[in-house]
ChimeraX commands (.cxc) that place a marker at each C-alpha (Angstrom):
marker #1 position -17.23,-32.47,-11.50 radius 0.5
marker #1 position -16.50,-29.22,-9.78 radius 0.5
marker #1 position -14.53,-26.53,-11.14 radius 0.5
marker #1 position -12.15,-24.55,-8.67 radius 0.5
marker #1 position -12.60,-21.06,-8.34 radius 0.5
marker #1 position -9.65,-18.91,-8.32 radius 0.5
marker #1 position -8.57,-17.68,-4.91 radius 0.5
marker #1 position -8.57,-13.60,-4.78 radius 0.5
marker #1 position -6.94,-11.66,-2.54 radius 0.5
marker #1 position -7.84,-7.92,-2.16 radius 0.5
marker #1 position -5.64,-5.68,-0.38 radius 0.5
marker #1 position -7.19,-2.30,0.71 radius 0.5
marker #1 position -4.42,-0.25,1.82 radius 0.5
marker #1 position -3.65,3.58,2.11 radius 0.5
marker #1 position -0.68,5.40,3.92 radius 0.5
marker #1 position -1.73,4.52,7.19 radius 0.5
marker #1 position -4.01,1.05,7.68 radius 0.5
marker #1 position -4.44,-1.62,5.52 radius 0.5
marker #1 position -6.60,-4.67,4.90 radius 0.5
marker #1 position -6.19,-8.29,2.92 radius 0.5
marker #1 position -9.68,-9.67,2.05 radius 0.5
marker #1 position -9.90,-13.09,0.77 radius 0.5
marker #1 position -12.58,-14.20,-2.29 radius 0.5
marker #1 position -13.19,-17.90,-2.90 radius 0.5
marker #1 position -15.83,-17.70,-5.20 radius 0.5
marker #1 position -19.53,-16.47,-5.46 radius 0.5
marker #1 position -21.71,-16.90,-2.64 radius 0.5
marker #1 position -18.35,-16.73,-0.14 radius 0.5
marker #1 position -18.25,-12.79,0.36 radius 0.5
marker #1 position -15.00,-11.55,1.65 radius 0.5
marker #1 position -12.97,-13.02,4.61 radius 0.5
marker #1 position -10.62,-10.50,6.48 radius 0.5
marker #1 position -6.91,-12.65,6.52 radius 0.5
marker #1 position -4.69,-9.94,8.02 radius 0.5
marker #1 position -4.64,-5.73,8.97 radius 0.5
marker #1 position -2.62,-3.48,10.01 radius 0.5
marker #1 position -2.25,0.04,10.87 radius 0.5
marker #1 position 1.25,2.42,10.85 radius 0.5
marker #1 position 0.17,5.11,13.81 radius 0.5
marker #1 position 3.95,6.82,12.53 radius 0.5
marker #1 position 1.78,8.15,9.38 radius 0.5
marker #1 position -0.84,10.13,11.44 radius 0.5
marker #1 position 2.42,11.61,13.93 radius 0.5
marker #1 position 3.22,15.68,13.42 radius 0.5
marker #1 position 6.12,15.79,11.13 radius 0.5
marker #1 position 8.18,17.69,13.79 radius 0.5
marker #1 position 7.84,14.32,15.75 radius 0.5
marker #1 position 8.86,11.69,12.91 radius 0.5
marker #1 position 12.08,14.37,12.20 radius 0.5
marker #1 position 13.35,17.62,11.82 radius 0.5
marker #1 position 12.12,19.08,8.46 radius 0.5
marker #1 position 14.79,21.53,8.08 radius 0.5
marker #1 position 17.84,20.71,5.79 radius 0.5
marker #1 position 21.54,21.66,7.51 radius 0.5
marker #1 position 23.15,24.82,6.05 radius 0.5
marker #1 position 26.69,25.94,5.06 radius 0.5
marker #1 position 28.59,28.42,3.75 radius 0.5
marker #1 position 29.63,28.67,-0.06 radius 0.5
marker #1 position 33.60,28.24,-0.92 radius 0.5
marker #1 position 33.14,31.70,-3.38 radius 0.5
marker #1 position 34.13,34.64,-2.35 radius 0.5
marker #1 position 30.59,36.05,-1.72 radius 0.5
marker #1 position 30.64,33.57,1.54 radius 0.5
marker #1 position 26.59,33.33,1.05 radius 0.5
marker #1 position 25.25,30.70,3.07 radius 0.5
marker #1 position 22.65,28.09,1.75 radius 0.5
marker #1 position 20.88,24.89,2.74 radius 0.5
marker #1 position 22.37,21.57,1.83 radius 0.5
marker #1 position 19.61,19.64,0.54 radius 0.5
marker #1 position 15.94,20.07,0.47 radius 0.5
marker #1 position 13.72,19.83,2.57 radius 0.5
marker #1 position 12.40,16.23,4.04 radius 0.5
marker #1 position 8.55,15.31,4.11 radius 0.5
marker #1 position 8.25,12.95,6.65 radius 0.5
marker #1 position 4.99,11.62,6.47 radius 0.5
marker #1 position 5.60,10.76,2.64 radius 0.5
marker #1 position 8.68,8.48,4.02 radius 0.5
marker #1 position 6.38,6.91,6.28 radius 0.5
marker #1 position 3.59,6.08,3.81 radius 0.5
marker #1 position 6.24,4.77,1.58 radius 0.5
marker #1 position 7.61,2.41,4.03 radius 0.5
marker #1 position 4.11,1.21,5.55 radius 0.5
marker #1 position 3.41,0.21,1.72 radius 0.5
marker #1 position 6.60,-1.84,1.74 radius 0.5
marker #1 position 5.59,-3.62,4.66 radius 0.5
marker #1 position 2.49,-4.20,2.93 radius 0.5
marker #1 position 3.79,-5.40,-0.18 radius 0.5
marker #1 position 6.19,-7.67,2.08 radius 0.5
marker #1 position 3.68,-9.48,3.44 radius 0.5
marker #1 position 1.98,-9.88,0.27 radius 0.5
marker #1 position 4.91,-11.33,-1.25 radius 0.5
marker #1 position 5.71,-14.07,1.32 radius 0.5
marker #1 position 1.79,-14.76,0.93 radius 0.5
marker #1 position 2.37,-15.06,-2.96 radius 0.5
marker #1 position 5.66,-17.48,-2.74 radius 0.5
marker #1 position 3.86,-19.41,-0.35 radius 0.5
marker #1 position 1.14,-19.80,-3.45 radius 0.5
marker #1 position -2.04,-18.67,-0.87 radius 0.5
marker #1 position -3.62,-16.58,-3.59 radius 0.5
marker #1 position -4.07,-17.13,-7.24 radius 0.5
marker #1 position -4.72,-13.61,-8.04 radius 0.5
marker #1 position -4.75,-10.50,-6.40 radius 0.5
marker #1 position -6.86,-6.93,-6.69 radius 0.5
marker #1 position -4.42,-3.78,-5.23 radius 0.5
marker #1 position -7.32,-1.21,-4.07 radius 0.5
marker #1 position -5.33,2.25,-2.75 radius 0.5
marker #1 position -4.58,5.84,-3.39 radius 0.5
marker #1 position -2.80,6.44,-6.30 radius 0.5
marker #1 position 0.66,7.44,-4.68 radius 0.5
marker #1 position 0.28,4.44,-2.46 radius 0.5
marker #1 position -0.13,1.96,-5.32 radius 0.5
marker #1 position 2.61,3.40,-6.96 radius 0.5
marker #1 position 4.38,2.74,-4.02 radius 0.5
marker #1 position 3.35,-0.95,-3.83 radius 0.5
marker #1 position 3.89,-1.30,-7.65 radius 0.5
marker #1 position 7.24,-0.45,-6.47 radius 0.5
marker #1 position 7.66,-2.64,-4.24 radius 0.5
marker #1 position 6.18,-5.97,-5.63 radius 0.5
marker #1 position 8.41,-8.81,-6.44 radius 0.5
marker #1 position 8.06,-10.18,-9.64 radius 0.5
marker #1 position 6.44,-13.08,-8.64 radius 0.5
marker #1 position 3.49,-11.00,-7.29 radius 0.5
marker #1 position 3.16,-8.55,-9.91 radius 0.5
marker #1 position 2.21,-11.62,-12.64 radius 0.5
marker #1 position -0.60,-12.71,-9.65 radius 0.5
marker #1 position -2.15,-9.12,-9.99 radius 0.5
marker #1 position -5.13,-9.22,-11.94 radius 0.5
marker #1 position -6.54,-5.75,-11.04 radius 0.5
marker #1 position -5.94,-2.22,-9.64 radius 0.5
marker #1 position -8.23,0.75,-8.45 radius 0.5
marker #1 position -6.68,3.80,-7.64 radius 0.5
marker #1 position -8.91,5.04,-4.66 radius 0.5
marker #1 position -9.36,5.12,-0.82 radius 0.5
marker #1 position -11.67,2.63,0.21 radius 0.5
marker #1 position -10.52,1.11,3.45 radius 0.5
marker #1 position -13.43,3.07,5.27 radius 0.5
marker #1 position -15.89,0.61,3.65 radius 0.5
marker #1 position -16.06,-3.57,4.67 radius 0.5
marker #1 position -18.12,-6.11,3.63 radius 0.5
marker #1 position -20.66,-5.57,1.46 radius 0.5
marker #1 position -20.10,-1.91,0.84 radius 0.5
marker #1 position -16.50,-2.53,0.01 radius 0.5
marker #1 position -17.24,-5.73,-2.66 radius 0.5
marker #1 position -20.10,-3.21,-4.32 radius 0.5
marker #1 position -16.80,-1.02,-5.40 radius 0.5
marker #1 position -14.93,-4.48,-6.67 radius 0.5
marker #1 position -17.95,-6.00,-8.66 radius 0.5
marker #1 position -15.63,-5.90,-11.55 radius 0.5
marker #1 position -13.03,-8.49,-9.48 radius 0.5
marker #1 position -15.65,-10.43,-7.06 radius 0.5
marker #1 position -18.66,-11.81,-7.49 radius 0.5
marker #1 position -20.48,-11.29,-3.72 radius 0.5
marker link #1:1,2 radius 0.2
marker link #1:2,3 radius 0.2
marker link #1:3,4 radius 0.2
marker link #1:4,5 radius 0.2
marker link #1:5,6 radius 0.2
marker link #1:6,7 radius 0.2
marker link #1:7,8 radius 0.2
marker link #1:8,9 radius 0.2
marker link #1:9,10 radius 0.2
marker link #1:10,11 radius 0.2
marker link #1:11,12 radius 0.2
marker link #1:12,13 radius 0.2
marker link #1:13,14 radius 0.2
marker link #1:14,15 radius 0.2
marker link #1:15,16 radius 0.2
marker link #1:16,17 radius 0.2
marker link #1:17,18 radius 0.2
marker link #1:18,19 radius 0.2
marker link #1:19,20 radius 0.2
marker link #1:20,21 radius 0.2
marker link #1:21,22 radius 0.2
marker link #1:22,23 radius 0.2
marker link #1:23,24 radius 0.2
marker link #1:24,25 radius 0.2
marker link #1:25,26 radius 0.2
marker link #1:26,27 radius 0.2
marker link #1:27,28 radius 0.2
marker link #1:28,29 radius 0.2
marker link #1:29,30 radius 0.2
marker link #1:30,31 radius 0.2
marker link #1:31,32 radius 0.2
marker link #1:32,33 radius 0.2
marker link #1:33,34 radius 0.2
marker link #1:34,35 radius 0.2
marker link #1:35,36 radius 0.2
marker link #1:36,37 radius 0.2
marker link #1:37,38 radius 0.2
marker link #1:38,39 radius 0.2
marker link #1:39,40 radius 0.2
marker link #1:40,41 radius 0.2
marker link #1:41,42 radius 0.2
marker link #1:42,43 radius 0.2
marker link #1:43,44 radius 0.2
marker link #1:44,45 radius 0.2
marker link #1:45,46 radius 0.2
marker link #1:46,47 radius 0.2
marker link #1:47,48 radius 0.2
marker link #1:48,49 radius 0.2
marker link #1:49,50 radius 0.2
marker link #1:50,51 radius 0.2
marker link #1:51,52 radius 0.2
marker link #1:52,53 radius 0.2
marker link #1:53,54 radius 0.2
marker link #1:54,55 radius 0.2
marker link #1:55,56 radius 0.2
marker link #1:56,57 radius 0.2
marker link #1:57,58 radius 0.2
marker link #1:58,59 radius 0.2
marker link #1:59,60 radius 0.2
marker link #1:60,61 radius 0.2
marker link #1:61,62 radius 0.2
marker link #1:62,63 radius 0.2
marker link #1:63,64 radius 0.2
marker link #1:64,65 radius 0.2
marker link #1:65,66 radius 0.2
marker link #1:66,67 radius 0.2
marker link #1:67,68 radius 0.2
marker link #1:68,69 radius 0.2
marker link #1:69,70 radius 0.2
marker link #1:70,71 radius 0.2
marker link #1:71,72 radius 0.2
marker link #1:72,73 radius 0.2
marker link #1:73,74 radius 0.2
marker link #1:74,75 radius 0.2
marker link #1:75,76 radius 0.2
marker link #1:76,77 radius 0.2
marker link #1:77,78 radius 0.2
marker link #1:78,79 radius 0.2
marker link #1:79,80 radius 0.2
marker link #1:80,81 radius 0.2
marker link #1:81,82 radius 0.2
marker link #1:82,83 radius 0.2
marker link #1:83,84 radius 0.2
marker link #1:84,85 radius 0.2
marker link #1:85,86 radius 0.2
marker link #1:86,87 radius 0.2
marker link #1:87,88 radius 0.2
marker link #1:88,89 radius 0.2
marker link #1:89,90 radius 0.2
marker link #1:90,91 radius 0.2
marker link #1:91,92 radius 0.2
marker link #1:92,93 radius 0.2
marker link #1:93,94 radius 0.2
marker link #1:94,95 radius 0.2
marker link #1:95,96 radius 0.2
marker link #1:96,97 radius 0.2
marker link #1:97,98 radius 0.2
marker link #1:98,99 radius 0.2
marker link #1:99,100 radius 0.2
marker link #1:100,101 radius 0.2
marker link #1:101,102 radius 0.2
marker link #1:102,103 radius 0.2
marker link #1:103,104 radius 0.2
marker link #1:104,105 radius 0.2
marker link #1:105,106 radius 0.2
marker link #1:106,107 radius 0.2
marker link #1:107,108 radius 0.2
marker link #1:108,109 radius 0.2
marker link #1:109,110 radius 0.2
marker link #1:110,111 radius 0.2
marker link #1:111,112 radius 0.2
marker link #1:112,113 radius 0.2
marker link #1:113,114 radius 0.2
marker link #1:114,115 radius 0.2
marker link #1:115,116 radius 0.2
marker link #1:116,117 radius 0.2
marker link #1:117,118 radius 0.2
marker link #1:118,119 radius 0.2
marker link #1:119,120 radius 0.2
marker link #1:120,121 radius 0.2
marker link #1:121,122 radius 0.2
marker link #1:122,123 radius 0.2
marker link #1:123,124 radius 0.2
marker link #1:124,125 radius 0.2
marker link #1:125,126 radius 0.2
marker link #1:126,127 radius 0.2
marker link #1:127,128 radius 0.2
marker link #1:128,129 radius 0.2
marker link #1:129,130 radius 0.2
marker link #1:130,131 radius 0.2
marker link #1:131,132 radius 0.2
marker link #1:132,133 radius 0.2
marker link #1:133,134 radius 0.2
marker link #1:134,135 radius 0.2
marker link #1:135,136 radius 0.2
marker link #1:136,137 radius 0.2
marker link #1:137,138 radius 0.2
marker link #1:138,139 radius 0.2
marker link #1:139,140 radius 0.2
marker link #1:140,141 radius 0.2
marker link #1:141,142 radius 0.2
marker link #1:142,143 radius 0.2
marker link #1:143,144 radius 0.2
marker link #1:144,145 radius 0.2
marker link #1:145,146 radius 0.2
marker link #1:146,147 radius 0.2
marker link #1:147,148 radius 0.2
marker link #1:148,149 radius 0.2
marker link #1:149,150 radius 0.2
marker link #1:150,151 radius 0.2
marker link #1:151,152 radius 0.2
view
């Protein structure tokens, strides 16, 4: 009788690009299911937005003027809401039950960002986290990192 191996998914994401890997076991290495890349979080701030908050003038009788909020950082909004389209499609992937666990590999803003924005339903499938960058490395290179999750 065989035994089923648990069905991993890795995602490898940081601001900008992002990868799901699939793991079925030793001796299956990792499959590539979906990527995607958010050009907006490489774009020059003064293209995403204006970075300077509005000003006005105080009601007191000194009639100082000041800025009304502070200022915007673009490029963190735009990291933040490439990691909530990652954790989107994660999260359909998870209700449809394709994965039986899954290993979050990004930058530590970024995964607090997808911690974020997990459902609740994913966050019980998550059997691991590493806080670093590793979506330069594929294949092999990139399952040396995850030893700890995948057996290659």
């Amino acid at each position: 009788m065989t035994t089923r191996h648990p069905k991993t998914w890795l995602l490898v994401c940081d601001g900008a690009r992002g990868r799901i890997y699939a793991h079925e076991g030793a001796g299956s290495g990792l499959s590539v299911v979906s990527s995607a890349e958010h050009p907006e979080s490489h774009t020059r701030t003064r293209d995403l937005g204006s970075d300077r908050p509005g000003r006005s003038f105080d009601s007191t009788a000194t009639g100082g003027r000041h800025a009304m909020a502070p200022r915007a950082d673009w490029h963190d909004f735009e990291k933040t809401r490439f990691a909530g389209e990652m954790a989107a499609v994660i999260d359909k992937a998870a209700a449809d039950k394709s994965f039986d666990r899954l290993v979050v590999v990004a930058p530590p803003r970024v995964l607090g960002d997808l911690r974020q924005a997990f459902a609740a339903q994913t966050k019980a499938l998550v059997a691991g986290e590493l806080d670093k960058d590793l979506t330069q490395f594929e294949g092999a290179e990139l399952a040396a990192h995850l030893g700890e999750w995948i057996r290659p």
